[in-house]
C-alpha positions in Angstrom: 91.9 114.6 110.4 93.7 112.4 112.8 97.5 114.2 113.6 99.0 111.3 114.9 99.2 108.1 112.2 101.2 105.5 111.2 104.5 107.6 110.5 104.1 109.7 113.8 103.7 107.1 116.0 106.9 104.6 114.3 108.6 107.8 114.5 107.6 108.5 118.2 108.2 104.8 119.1 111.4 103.6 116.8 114.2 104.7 119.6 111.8 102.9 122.6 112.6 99.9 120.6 116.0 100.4 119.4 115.4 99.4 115.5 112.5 100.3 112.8 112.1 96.8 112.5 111.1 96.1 115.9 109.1 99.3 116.7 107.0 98.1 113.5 106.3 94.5 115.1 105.2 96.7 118.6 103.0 98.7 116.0 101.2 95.7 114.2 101.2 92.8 116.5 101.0 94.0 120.0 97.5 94.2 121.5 97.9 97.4 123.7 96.0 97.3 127.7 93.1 99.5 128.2 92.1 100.0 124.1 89.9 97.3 123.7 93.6 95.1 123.0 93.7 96.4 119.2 96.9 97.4 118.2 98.1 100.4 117.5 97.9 99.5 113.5 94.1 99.0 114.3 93.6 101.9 116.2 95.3 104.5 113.5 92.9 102.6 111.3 90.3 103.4 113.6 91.2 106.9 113.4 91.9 106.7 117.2 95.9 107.7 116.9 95.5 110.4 119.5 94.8 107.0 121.4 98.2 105.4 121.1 100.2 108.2 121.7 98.3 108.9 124.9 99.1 105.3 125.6 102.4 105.9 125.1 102.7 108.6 127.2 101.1 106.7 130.0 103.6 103.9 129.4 106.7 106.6 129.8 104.9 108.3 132.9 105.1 104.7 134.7 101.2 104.6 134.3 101.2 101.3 132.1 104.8 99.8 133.0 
């Protein structure tokens, strides 16, 4: 079973974005570099979570600024 889904990754991304409302626009609508441009909604449903948070730490580590 996939650890990181939707609730882990809103959670992991809500204070990046300052409001749940626009953390959860960033989740469904926002085609993310290097992960065949799926969203992060399409990737949990892909079962590739693990994906987006190792995006995300990328992003944080400068990697994807």
């Amino acid at each position: 079973m996939n650890k990181f889904g939707e609730r882990e990754i809103l959670a992991l991304v809500e204070p990046r974005f300052g409001t749940a409302e626009l953390a959860r626009e960033w989740y469904d609508q926002v085609p993310l570099p290097g992960l065949s441009d799926k969203t992060a909604a399409q990737l949990v449903k892909d079962g590739r979570g693990e994906d987006v948070v190792e995006f995300i730490r990328a992003v944080d580590a400068g990697v994807h600024a």
